[in-house]
matplotlib code that plots the C-alpha trace (Angstrom):
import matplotlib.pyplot as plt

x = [-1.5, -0.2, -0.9, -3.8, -5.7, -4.9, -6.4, -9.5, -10.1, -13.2, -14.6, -17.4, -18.2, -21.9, -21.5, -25.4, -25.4, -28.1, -26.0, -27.0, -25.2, -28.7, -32.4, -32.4, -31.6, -30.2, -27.4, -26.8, -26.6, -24.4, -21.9, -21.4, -21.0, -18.5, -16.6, -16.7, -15.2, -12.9, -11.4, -11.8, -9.4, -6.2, -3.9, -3.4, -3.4, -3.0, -6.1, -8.1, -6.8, -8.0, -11.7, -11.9, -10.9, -13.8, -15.9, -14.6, -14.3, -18.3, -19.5, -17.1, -18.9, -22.2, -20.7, -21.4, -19.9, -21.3, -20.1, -18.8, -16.5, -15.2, -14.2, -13.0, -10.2, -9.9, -8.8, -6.6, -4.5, -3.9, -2.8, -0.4, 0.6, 1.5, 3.1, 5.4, 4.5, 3.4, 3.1, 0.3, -1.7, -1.1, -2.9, -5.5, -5.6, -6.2, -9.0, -10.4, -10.5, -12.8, -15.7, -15.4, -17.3, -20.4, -20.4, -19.9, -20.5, -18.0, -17.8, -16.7, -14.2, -12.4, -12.0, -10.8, -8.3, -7.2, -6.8, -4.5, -2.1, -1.9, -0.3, 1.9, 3.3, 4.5, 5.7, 10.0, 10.2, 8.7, 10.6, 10.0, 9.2, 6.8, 5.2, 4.7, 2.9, 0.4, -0.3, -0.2, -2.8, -5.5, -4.9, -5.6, -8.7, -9.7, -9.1, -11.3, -14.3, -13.5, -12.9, -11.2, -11.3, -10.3, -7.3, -5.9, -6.0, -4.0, -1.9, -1.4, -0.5, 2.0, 4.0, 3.9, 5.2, 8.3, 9.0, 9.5, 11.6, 13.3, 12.8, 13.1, 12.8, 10.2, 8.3, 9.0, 7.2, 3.8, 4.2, 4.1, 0.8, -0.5, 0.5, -1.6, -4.6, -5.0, -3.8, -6.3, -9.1, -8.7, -10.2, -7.6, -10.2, -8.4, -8.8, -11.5, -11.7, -11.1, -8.3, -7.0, -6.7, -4.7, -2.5, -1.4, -1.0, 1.1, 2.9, 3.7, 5.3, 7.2, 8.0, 9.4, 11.5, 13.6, 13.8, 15.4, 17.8, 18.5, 17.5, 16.4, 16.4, 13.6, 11.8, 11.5, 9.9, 7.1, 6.6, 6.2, 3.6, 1.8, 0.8, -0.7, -3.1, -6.7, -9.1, -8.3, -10.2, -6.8, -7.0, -4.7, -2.3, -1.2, -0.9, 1.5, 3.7, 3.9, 4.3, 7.2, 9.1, 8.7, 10.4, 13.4, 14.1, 14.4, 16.6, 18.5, 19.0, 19.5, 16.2, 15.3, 12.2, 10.3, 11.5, 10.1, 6.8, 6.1, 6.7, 4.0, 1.6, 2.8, 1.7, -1.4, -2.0, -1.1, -2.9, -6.0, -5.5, -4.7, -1.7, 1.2, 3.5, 2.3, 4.7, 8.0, 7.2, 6.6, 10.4, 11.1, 9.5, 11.5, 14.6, 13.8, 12.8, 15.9, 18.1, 15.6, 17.0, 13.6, 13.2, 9.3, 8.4, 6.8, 4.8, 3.0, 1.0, -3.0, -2.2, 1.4, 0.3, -1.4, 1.8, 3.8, 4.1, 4.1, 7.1, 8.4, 8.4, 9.8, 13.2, 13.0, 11.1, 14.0, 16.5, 14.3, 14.7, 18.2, 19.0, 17.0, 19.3, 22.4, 23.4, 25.5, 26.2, 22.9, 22.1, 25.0, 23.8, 19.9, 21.6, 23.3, 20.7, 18.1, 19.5, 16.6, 14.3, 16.4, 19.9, 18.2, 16.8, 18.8, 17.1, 17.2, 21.0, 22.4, 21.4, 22.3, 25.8, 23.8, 22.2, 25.2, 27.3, 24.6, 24.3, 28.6, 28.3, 25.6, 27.5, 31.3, 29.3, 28.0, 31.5, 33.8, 32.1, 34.0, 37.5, 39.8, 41.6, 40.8, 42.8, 41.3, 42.4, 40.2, 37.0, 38.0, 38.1, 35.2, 33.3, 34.6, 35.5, 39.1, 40.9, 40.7, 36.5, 36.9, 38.9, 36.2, 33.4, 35.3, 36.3, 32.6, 31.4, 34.4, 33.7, 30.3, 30.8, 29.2, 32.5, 35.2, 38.6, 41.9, 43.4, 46.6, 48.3, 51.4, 49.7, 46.4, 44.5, 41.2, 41.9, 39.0, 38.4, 35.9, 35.9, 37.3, 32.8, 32.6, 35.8, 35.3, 31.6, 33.2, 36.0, 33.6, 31.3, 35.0, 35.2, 32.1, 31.9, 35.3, 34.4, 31.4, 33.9, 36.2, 33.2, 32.4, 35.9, 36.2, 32.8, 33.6, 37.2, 35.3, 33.1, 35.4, 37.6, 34.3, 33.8, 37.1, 37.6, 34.3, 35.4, 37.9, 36.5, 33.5, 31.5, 29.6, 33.8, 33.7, 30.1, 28.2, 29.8, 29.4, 25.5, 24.6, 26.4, 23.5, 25.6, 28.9, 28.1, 26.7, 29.8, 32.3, 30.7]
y = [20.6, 24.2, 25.7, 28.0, 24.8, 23.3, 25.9, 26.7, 22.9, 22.4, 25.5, 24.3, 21.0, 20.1, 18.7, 17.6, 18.0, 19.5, 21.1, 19.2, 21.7, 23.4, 23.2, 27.2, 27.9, 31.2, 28.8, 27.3, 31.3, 32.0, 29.2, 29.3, 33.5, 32.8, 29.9, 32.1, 35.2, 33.0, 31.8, 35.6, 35.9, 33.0, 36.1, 36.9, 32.7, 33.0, 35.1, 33.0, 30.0, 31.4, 31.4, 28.5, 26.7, 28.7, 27.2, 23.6, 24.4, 25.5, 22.2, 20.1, 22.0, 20.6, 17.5, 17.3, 17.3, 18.9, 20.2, 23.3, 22.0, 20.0, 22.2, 24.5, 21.8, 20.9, 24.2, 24.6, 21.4, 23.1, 26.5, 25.2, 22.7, 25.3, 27.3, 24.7, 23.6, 20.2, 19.0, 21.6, 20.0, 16.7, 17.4, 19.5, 16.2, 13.8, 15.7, 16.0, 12.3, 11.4, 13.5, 11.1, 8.6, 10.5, 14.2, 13.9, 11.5, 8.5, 10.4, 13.6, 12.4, 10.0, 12.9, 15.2, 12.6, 12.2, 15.8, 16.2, 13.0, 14.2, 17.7, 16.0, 13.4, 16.6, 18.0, 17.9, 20.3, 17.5, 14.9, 11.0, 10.0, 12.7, 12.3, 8.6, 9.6, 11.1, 8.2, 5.6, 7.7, 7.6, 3.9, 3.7, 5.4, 3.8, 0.4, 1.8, 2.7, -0.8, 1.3, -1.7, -0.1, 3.3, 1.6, -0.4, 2.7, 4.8, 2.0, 1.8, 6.0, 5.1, 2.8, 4.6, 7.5, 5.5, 4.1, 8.0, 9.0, 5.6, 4.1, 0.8, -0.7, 1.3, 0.4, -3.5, -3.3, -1.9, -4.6, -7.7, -5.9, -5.1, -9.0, -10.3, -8.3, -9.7, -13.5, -16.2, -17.5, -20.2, -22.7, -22.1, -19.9, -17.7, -13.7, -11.8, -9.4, -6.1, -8.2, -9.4, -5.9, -4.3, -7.4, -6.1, -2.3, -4.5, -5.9, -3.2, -1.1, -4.2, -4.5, -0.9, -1.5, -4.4, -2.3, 1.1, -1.3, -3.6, -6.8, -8.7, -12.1, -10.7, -8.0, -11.1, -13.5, -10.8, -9.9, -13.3, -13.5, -10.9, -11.8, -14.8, -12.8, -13.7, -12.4, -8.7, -6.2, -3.7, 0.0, 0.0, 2.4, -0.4, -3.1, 0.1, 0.1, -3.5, -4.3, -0.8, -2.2, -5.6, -4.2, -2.6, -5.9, -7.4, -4.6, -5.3, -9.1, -7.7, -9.4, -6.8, -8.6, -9.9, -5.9, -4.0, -6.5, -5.4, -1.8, -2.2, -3.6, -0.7, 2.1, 0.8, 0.6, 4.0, 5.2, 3.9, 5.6, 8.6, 8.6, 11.2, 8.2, 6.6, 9.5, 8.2, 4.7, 5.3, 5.8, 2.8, 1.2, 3.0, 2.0, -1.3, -1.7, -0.3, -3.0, -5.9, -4.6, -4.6, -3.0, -2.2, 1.1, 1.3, 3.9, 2.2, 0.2, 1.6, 2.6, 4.7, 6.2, 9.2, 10.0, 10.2, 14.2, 14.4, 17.0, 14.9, 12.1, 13.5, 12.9, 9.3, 9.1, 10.7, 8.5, 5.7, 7.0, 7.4, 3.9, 2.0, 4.0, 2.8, 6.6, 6.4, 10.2, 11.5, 9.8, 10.8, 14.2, 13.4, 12.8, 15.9, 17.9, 16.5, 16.1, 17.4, 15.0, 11.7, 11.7, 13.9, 10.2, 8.4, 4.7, 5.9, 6.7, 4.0, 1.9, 4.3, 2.9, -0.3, 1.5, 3.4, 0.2, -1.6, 1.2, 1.1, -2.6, -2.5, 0.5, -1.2, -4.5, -1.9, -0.1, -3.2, -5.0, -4.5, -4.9, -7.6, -5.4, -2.2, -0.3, -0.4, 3.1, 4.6, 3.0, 4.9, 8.1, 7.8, 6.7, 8.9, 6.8, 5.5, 3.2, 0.2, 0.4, -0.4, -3.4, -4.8, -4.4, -6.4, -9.0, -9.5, -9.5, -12.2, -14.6, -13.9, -15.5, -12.4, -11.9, -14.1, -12.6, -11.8, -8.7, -8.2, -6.4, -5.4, -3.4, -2.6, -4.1, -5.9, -8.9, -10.2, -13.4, -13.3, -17.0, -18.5, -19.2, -21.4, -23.3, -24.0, -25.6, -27.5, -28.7, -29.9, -31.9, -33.3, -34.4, -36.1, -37.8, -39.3, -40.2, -42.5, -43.8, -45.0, -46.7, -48.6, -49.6, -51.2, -53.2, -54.5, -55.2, -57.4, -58.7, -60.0, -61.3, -63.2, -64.7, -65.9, -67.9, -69.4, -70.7, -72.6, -74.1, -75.4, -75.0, -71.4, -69.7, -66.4, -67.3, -66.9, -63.7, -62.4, -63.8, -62.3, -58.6, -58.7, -60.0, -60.0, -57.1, -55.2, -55.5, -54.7, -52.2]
z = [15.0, 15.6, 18.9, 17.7, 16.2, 19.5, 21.5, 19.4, 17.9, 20.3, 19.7, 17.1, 18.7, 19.5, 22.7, 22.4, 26.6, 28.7, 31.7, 35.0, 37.4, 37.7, 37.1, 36.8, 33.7, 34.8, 36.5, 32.5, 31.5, 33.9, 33.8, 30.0, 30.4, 32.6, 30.1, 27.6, 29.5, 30.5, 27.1, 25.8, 28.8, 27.5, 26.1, 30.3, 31.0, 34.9, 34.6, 32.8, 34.4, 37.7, 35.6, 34.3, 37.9, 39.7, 37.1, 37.6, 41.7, 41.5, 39.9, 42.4, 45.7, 44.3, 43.7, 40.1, 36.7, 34.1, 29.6, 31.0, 33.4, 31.2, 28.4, 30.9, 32.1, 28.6, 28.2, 31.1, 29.8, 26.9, 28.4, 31.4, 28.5, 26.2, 28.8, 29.5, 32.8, 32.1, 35.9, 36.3, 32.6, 33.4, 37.0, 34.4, 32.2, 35.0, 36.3, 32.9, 32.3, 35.7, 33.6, 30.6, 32.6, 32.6, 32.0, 28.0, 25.8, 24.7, 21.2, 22.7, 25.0, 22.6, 20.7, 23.3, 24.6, 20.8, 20.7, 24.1, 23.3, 19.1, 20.6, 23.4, 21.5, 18.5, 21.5, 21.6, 25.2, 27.3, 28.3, 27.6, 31.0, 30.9, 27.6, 28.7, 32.4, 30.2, 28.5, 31.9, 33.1, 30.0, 29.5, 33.0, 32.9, 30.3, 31.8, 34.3, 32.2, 30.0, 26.9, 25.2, 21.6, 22.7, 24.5, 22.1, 19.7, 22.6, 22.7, 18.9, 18.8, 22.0, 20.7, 16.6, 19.1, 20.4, 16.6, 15.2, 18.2, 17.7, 21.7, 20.4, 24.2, 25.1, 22.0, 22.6, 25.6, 24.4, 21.0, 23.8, 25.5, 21.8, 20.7, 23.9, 23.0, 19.7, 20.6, 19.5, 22.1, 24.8, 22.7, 19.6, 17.4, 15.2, 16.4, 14.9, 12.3, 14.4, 16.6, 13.4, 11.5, 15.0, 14.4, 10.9, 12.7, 15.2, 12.8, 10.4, 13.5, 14.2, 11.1, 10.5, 13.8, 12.3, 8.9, 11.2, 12.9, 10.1, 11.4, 8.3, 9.8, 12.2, 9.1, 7.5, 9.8, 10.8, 6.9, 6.4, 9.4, 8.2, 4.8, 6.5, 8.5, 7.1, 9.6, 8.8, 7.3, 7.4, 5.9, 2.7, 4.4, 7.1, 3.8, 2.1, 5.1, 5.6, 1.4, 1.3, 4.1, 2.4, -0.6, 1.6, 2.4, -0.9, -1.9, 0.9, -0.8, -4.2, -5.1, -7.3, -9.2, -5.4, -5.0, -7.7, -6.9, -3.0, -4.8, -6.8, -4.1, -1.8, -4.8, -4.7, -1.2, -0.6, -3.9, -2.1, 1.0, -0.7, 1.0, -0.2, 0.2, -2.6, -4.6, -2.3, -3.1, -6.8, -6.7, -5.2, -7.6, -10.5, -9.0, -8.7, -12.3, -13.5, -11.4, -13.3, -16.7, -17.9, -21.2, -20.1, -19.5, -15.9, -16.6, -19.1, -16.2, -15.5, -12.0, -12.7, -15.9, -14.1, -12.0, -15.5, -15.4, -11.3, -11.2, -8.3, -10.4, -14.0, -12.8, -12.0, -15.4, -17.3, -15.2, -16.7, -20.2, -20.1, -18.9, -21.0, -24.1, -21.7, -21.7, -18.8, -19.0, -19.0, -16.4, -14.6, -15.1, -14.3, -11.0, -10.7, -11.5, -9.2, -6.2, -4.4, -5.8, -6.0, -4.1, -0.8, -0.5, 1.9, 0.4, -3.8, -2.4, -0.9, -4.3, -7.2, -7.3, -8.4, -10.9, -12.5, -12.1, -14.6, -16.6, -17.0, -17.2, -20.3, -21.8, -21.7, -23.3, -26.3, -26.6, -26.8, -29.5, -32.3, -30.9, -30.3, -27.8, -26.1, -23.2, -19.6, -19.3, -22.7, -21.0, -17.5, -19.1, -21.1, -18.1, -15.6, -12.6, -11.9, -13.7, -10.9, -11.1, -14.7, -14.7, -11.8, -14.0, -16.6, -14.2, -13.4, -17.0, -17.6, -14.9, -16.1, -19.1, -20.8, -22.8, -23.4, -22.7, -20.1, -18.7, -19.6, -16.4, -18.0, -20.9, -19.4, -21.8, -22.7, -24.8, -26.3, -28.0, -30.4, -31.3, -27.8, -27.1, -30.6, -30.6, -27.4, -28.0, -31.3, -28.9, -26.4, -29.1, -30.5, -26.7, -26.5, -29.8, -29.3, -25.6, -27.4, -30.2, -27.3, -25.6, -28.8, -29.2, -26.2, -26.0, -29.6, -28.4, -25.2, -27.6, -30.5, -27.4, -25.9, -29.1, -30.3, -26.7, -27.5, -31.4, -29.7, -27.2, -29.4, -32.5, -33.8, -33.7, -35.9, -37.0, -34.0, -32.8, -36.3, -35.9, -32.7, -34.0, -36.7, -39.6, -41.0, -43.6, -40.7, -38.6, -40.4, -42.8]

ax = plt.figure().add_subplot(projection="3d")
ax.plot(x, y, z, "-o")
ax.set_aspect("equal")
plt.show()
């Protein structure tokens, strides 16, 4: 919010409040003549400071509180806030909250206090400390007036507050009072629906946390948690935070199919919520589906097909293109030439070496084919990168078993053996059948000993033995 929608936002409100500072209604003419001189007044604030506080200092000498009062310290929390002298708006603020309880209604006041902590917490002159006395104070007077919803939501903005500024202690404190709120009954029973959908909030700031500080033993035991939450109705942008940092993580494993999946759930979850997100997280998904090696275009799918042309898209798409044609140079120039939209990305970054190194991998598979020999020097050129990069691309791809040849160090070449894979399956079945031929051997050996003990030592001799083979003609066919 910028400072002139901060200063006029209340402007148009219906505060649906008969004044109680007077029967007259002269009084109710008078007091609002004097608000609104007063706010004509803000562009001299010490002025109209001074106005507004008689009105506020008339209503206290009568003992009352009344809509114009309150607006009028409303008011003076944003000017002495603005100014910056936060002591004197957080003395404004306080004041302000003790005519929540009665002067305005439970609507109006919500909103107000939304209003006040939305423009401190954008606020970088103020320090922490500070900024966090402000919110002590409305959760306390909230507490006070049993505003259980309203304080869980301050709550909430608090500790999404300490997350961007990256106050990871500070934020693990308000997570254990958040947790507690929505911890099951006494008697076991699971939470209820509105405790169950804060637990997903809770859990998708907790689960952002682990992802900043790359703790993926702890991102994955609360993403885990969290798709187990039933009693949740959660708006889809919470399930599009939880299901993009659940991705992250699986990126981080080189998992890239559970990856490209949580990608997918994400897009959709932030499509719902009409989220601008959903565009970053697109991306994700595209990078993800390169790493599969899927031949499948993702743009085919219902949901991405209407992003197809999105200009902040087109370059992924084209990236797309060029990698399922294994044209490691265009690609190489995609990147180049959109920077802006794909390497300014600190997460598509960190993982395009994946991508180009598939992309070198597939193209070096296509290039080799029909030689017996090729120099490891000749593919570095051709590829660009040095000579050393080369060679461990082949080393995978041999260890692999997705071709069958050496390095030779002393030449620097690629020996390939195009027949190594047969041979060596005809070699193996050699093995086997004359493993088996062996075993025969020996039990007919056994046998044929067996028997010719027995032909001396009594009556059946070559007979029997030949009998209980099946036959003579069968034995010695």
């Amino acid at each position: 919010m910028s400072d002139d929608e901060f200063m006029m936002d209340e402007e148009e409100e219906d505060y649906n409040f008969e004044y109680e500072g007077s029967d007259n209604e002269d009084d109710v003419v008078d007091v609002e003549n004097e608000y609104y001189t007063a706010k004509n007044q803000r562009d001299t604030p010490d002025v109209a400071l001074a106005s507004f506080q008689k009105i506020v200092d008339d209503e206290s000498s009568r003992d009352e509180q009344g809509e114009f009062g309150f607006k009028a310290l409303k008011q003076m929390t944003k000017l002495t806030f603005r100014l910056g002298r936060y002591d004197e708006a957080l003395a404004h603020y306080k004041t302000l909250l003790t005519y929540t309880k009665k002067a305005v209604t439970r609507n109006v006041a919500e909103k107000a206090i939304n209003r006040i902590l939305d423009y401190v917490s954008a606020e970088d002159g103020i320090g922490l400390d500070k900024m966090q006395e402000f919110y002590e104070v409305t959760m306390k007077a909230l507490e006070e007036q049993k505003n259980d919803r309203l304080s869980t939501k301050t709550n909430l903005k608090l500790a999404k507050l300490w997350l961007d500024r990256h106050e990871y202690t500070r934020l693990n404190k308000i997570l254990k009072e958040l947790h507690a709120q929505c911890a099951p009954t006494d008697d076991g029973a699971d939470v209820d629906s509105s405790k169950g959908t804060t637990q997903l909030e809770v859990y998708a700031l907790e689960i952002q946390m682990y992802g900043e500080m790359k703790n993926n033993k702890k991102l994955r035991e609360i993403y885990e948690k969290s798709l187990r939450v039933r009693s949740a109705i959660p708006h889809p942008r919470i399930q599009g935070v939880i299901r993009e940092c659940g991705g992250k993580m699986y990126m981080s494993e080189k998992d890239w199919g559970k990856a490209q999946t949580d990608f997918f759930e994400a897009f959709k979850a932030y499509d719902e919520a009409g989220s601008p997100q959903r565009v970053q997280v697109l991306k994700y998904l595209v990078l993800a589906h390169m790493l599969t090696e899927s031949e499948i275009d993702p743009f085919t799918s219902q949901e991405t097909k209407p992003y197809k042309n999105d200009r902040e898209i087109a370059a992924m798409q084209a990236l797309v293109s060029a990698y399922q044609r294994r044209d490691v140079h265009e690609a190489e120039k995609i990147l180049k030439t959109n920077r802006e939209t794909i390497m300014d990305d600190a997460f598509i970054r960190g993982y395009i070496d994946d991508v180009l190194r598939s992309l070198r991998t597939q193209w070096i598979l296509e290039i080799i084919k029909p030689y017996n020999r090729i120099e490891i020097a000749y593919l570095a050129r051709q590829l660009g990168i040095p000579n050393e990069q080369v060679e461990d691309i082949v080393v995978a791809l041999i260890l692999d078993e997705k071709i069958q040849g050496r390095i030779d160090q002393v030449t620097g070449r690629l020996d390939l053996d195009r027949h190594t894979a047969l041979e060596t399956r005809r070699y193996q079945a050699l093995d086997r059948w004359t493993a088996q031929l062996n075993s025969l051997h020996s039990q007919l050996l056994t046998k044929a000993s067996q028997q010719a003990g027995g032909e001396r030592g009594g009556p059946g001799g070559m007979g029997g033995w030949a009998s209980s083979m099946g036959g003579p003609s069968e034995v010695w066919a």
